[in-house]
N, C-alpha and C positions, 0 to 999 in steps of 0.2 A: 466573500460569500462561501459557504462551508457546505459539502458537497454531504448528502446524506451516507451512511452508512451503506446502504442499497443500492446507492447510484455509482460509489464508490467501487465497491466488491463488482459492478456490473461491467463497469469502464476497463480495471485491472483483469477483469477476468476475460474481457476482450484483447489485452492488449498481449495475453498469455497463449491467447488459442494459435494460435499462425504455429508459435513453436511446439505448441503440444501435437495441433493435428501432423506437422511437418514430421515429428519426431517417428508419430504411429502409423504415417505412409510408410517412412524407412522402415521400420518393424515390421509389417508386413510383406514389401519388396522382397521377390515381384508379385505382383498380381494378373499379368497380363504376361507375351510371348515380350521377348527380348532380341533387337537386332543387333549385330556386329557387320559393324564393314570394314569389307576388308579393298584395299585398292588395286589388288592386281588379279588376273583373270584365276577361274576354279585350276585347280591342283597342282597351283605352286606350290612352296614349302611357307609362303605367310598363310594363304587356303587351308594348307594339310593344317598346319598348327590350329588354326581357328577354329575349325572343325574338330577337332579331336576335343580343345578345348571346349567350344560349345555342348556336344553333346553330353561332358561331364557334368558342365553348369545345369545342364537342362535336368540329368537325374538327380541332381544335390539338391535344386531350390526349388523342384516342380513346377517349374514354367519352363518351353520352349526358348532355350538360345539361337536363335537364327541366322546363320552367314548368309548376307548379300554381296556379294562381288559389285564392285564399282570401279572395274579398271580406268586408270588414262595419267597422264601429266603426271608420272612417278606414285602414284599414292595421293595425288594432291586435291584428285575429284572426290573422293574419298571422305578424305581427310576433311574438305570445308564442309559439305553433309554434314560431318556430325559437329563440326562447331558449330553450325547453324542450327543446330536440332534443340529441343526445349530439353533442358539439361536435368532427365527425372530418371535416369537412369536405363531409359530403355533402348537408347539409341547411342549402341561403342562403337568403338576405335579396334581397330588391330593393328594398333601402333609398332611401327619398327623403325629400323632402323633409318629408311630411307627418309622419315620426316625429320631425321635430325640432320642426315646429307642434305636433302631439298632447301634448308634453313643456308645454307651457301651456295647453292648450284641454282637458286632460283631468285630473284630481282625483286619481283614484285607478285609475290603473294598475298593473296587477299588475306591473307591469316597470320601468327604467329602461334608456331608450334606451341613454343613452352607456352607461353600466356593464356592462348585460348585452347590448350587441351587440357584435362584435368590430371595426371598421372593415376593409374587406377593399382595396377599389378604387374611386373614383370613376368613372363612367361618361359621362356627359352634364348639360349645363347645357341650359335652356332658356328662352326667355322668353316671354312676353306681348304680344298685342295690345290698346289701347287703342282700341274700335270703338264702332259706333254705329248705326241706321239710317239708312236714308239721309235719312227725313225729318227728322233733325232737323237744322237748318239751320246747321249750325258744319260747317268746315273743319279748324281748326287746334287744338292743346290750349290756347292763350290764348282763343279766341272759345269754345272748352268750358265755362272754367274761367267766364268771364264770365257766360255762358246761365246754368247751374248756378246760383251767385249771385246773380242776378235773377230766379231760381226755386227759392230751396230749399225742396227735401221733395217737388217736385213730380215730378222726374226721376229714372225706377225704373232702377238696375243691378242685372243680371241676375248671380247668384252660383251656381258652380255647386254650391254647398253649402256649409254649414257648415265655416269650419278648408279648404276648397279653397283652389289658387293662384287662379283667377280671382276668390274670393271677398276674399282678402288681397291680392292685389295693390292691387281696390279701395278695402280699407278703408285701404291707405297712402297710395293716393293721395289719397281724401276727406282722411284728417289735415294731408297735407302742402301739398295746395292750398285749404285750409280749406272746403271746398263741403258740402251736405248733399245726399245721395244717398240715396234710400231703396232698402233692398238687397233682391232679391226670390229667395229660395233655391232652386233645381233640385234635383234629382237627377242631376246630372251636366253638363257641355255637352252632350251632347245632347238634351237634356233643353230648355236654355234656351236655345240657339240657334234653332228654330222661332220662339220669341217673340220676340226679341231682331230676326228677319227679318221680322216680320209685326208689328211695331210695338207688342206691349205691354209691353217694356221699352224702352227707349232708349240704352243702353248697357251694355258689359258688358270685361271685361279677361282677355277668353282664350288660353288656350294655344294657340302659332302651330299647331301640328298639326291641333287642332279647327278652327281659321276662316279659316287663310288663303287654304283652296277658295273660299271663300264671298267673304273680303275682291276676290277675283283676276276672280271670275263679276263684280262688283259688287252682291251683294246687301246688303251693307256696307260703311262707310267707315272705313278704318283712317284715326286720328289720331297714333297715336303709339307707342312698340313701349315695353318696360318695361326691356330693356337699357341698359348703360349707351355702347351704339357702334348704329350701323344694322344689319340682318340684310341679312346677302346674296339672302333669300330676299323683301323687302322692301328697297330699296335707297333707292327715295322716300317710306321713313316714317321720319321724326326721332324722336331717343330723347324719351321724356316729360321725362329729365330735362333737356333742351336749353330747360326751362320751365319745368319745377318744381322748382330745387336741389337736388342731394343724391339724387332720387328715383331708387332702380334694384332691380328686381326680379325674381328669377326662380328658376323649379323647377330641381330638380337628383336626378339617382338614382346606383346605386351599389350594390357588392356587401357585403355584410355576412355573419356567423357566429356562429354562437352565442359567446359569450365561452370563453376555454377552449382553441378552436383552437389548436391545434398551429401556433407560428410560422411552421415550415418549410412547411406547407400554404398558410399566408394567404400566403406569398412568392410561392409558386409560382402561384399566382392572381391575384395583384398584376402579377408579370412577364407570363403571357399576356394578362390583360384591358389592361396597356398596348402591349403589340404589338399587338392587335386594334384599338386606338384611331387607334395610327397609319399603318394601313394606309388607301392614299387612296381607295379603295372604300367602305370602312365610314365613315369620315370624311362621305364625297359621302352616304353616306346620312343618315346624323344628320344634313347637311347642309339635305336634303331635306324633315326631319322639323321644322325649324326650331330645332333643333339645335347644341349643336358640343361636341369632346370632351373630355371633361375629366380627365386624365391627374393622379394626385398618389400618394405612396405610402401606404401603412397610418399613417403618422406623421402623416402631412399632413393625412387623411382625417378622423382624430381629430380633430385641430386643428377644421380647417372645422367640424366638426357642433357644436363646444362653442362657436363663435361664431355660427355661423347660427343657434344656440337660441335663444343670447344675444338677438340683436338682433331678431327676430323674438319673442319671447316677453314684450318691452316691447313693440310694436306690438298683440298679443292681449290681454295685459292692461290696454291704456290703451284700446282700444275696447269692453272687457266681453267679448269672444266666450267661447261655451263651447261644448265638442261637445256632440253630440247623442247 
């Protein structure tokens, strides 16, 4: 039986619309206020980033970008939010670095990072200070590495928690420069920068944003930054790896989506958050934040997070960590 001309055009032209309306939601997007969450409490440095970011996005596309804080379980209450969210583009991720740690330090996640996040934009790289106080009497990361050495187990680094970057920075460093450090856990840097100032740690490997007030006042001696070049924000501190081979490390955040999203949307958010990166404002501020930016597309994005698992997820499992 031969279907009329009319009925024909009517069926095809249903079977069209899903991807034309789909296509002119993208085009439009957004049309409505946009939330981002983020998983750890206001004015951290994943907070500051989101924020700074947000309110660019919000003057670029004319709609509200929103940061909600949803601390707890490293990132992780966060994190299933927006996997769970209807994937139309209004409900991100402030993806870092920790959901690619969490992918080893955690058993039994309701989720899988790479699979059920969408990769959106990368945002910012960050690194590490290698500090100390001032009592204790080394200079450089070789007279560290020596002290250490001829004291193991006696010399407490401060971690700003479980599965944290100051906490894994150190535990690469201990492997790589084979020393024993006894690691003593925070609740945060702020938490254990008090101590770390008042001497009942002795070292600690924190994020430049937390310490480098404090490196700058002197109430700390930076030894060595965890990069693998010098920060401009730190100019006279050599990279650790200028001593330890091989050794380089650091936080990184970035936009994410529930899986699912609509291509045309993740593009369209891709192109503004890399215009936003290259503007020499925003730049000078990450700059500021000890910082810098990190530009790649949704292909790219992927890529990075299925390696930075990789290589970090032998570093967790060969020190035993588990989150908490």
């Amino acid at each position: 039986m031969k279907l009329a001309r009319r009925q024909f055009l009517h069926l095809g032209g249903a079977a069209v619309l899903p991807t034309v309306s789909r296509v002119a939601r993208a085009q439009a997007y957004p049309t409505r206020p946009v939330r981002i969450l983020v998983g750890y409490a206001a004015g951290g440095p994943l907070d500051t980033s989101a924020r700074l970011m947000a309110q660019w996005l919000s003057d670029r596309l004319g709609q509200q970008f929103v940061v909600e804080n949803r601390p707890g379980a490293g990132s992780n209450i966060a994190t299933e939010a927006v996997v769970r969210a209807r994937p139309d583009g209004y409900t991100l991720l402030q993806a870092s670095a920790s959901n690619a740690w969490n992918a080893a330090l955690y058993d039994n996640l309701n989720f899988n990072f790479i699979r059920d996040i969408a990769p959106v934009a990368t945002v910012r790289r960050a690194g590490g200070i290698m500090e100390v106080n001032p009592s204790v009497s080394v200079r450089t990361v070789p007279e560290f590495i020596a002290y250490a050495k001829a004291n193991p187990g006696k010399i407490n680094m401060a971690s700003a928690g479980t599965g944290s970057a100051p906490h894994l920075f150190g535990e690469l460093f201990k492997f790589m420069a084979g020393v024993d450090l006894t690691t003593v856990h925070y609740r945060g840097s702020g938490a254990a920068l008090p101590d770390l100032i008042g001497g009942q740690v002795q070292v600690m490997f924190d994020v430049v944003i937390s310490s480098i007030g404090h490196v700058k006042a002197g109430k700390l001696r930076a030894l060595g930054v965890t990069t693998a070049a010098r920060l401009d924000t730190l100019p006279d501190v050599p990279p650790i790896g200028d001593f330890v081979s091989g050794y380089k490390a650091f936080s990184w955040d970035g936009i994410g989506a529930p899986a699912g999203t609509p291509p045309e949307i993740i593009a369209i958010l891709n192109k503004q958050v890399n215009a936003v990166l290259a503007d020499p404002t925003f730049k000078a501020r990450l700059v500021d934040l000890g910082a810098e930016p990190f530009i790649s597309s949704p292909a790219e994005f992927g890529k990075f997070i299925v390696e930075f698992t990789e290589k970090w997820g032998k570093v967790i499992r060969a020190a035993g960590i588990k989150g908490e």
